[in-house]
BATOR-198921 format. One record per residue: residue in three letters; x, z, y of N, C-alpha, C, O, CB in turn. Coordinates in steps of 0.001 Angstrom, whole numbers, plus 500000, padded with zeros to 6 digits. Each point is the difference from the previous one (the first is absolute). Glycine has a CB too. Layout:
BEGIN
 lumro    nc1    nc3    nc2   cac1   cac3   cac2    cc1    cc3    cc2    oc1    oc3    oc2   cbc1   cbc3   cbc2
   ALA      X      Z      Y      X      Z      Y      X      Z      Y      X      Z      Y      X      Z      Y
...
//
This chain:
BEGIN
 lumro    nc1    nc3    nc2   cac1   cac3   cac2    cc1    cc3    cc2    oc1    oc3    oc2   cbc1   cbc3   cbc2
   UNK 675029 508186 637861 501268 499373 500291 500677 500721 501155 499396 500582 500901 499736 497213 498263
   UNK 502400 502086 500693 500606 500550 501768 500819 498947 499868 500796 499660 499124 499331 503165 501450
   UNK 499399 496533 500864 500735 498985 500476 500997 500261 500919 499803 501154 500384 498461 497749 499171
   UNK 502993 500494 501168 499936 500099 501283 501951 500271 500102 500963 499535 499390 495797 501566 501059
   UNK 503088 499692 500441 501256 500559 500174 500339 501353 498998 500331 501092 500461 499397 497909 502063
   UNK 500125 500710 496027 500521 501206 499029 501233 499503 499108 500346 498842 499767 497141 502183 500038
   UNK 503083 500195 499757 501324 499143 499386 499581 499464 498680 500625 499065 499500 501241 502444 501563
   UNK 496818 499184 498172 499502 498919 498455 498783 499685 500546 499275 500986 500136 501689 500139 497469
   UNK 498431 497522 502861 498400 499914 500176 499477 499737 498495 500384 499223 499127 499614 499678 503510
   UNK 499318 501738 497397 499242 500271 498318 498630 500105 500009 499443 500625 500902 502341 500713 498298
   UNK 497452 498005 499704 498959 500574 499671 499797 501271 499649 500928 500493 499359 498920 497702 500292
   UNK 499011 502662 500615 499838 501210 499826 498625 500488 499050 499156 500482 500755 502249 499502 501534
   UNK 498317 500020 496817 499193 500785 499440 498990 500815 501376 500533 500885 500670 501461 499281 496970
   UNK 496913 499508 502567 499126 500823 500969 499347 501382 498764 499268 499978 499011 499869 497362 503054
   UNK 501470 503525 498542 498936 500755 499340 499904 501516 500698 500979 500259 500699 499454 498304 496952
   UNK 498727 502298 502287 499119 501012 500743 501058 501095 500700 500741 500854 499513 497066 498851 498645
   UNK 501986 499980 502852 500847 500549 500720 501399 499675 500658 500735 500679 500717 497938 500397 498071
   UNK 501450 497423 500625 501215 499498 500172 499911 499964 501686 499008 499593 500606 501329 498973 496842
   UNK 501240 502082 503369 499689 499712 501357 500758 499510 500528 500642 499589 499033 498312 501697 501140
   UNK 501682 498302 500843 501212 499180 501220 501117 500455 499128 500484 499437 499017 498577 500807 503875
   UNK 501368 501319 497878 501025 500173 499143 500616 499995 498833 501224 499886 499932 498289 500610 501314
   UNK 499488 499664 497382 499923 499688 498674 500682 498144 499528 500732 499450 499177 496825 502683 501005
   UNK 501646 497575 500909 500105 498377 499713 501571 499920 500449 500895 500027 499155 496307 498884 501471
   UNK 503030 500998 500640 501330 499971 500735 500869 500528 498926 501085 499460 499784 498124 500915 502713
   UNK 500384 500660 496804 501472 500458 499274 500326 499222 498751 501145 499708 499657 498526 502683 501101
   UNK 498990 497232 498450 500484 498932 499147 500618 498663 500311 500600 499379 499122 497864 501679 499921
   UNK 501411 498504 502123 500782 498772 500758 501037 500531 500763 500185 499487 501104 497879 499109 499135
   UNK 502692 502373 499389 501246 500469 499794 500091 500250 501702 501157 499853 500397 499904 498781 497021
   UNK 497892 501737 503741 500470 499857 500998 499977 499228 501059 500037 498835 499602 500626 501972 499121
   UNK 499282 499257 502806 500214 499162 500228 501187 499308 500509 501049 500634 500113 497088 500051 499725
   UNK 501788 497812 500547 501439 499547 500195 500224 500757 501707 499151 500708 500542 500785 496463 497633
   UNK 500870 502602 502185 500981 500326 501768 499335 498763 500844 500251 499976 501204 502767 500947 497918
   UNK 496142 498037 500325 499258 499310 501007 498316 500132 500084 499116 499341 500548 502945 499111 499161
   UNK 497981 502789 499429 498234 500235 499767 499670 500178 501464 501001 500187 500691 498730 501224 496783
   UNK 499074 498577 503197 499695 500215 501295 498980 501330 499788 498831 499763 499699 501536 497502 501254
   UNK 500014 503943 499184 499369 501095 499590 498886 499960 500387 499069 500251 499234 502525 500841 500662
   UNK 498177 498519 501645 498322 500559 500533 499135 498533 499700 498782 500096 500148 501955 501918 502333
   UNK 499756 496751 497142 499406 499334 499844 499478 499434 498725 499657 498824 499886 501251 501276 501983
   UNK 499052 500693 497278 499601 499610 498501 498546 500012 499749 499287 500335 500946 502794 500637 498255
   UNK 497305 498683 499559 499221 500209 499607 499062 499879 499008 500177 499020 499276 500677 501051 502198
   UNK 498059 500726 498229 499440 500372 498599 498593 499033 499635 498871 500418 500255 502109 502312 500132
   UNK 499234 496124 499076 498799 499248 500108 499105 500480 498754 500379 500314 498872 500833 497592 502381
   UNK 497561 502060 499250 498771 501152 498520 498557 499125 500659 499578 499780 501135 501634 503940 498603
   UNK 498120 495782 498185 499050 499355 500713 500021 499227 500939 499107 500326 500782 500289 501028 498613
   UNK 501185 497732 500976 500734 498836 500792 499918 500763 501214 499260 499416 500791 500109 498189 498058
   UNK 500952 503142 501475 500019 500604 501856 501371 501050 500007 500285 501065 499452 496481 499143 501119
   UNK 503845 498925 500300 501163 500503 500368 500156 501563 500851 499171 500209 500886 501163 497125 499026
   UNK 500474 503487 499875 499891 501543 500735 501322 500069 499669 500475 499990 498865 497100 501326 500870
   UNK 503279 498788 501826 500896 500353 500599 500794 501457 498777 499318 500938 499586 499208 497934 503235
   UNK 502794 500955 496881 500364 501400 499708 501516 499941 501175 500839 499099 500006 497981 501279 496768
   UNK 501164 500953 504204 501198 500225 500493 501016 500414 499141 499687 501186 499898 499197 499196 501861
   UNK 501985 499501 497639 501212 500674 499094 500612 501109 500993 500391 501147 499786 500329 496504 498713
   UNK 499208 501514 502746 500899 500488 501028 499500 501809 500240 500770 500960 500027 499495 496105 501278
   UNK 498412 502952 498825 498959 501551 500128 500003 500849 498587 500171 501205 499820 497894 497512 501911
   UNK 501629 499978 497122 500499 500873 498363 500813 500617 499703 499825 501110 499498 499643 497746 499796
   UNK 502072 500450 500990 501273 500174 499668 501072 500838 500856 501060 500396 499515 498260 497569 499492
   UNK 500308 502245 502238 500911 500311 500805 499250 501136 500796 500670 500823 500623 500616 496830 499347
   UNK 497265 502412 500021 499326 501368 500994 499053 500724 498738 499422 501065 500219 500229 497551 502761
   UNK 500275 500837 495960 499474 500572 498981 498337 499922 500230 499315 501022 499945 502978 500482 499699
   UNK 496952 496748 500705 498526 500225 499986 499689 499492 498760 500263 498837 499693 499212 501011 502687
   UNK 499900 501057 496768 499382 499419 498509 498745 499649 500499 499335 499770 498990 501773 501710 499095
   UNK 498248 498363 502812 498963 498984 499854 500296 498299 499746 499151 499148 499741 499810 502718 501771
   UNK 502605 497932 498661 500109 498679 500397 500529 499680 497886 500545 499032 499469 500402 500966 504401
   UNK 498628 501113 495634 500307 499743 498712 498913 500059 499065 499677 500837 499157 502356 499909 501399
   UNK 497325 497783 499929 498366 499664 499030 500488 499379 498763 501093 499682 499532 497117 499631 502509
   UNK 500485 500633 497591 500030 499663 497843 499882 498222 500459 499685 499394 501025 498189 503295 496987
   UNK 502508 496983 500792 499846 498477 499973 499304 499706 499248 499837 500733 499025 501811 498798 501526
   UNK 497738 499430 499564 499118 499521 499129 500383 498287 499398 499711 499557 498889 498498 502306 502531
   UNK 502430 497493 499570 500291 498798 499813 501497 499899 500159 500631 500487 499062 497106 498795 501618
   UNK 503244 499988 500683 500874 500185 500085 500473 500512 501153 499202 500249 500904 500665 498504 497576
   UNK 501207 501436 501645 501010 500722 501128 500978 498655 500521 500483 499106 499306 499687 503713 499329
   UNK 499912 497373 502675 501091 499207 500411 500832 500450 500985 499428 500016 501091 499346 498415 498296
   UNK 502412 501957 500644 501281 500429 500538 500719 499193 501449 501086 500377 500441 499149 500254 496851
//
């Protein structure tokens, strides 16, 4: 699932390799009230922080992990 601050929250098909950004783009984005550094990727019920803010704007692909369960924005 991506919940949160995206402009479509949608269910998502999990499958191998699916990652942050992959997901984000099928939920069309996020909205102008997403909180970039404060999002995050819940897997196996344990929550892990993703910065958008370090992904999107300084270019860190570590902050662009696979999902397994859902994403929240």
């Amino acid at each position: 699932m991506v919940l949160g601050q995206v402009s479509k929250p949608l269910i998502v098909p999990v499958t191998p390799g699916l990652n942050v950004t992959e997901a984000l783009s099928r939920a069309s984005g996020l909205t102008d009230d997403a909180d970039l550094m404060g999002s995050m990727l819940i897997r196996d019920r344990q929550v892990q922080p993703v910065d958008f803010y370090k992904l999107i704007r300084e270019g860190d692909f570590t902050q662009n992990a696979s999902s397994r369960t859902a994403i929240r924005f």
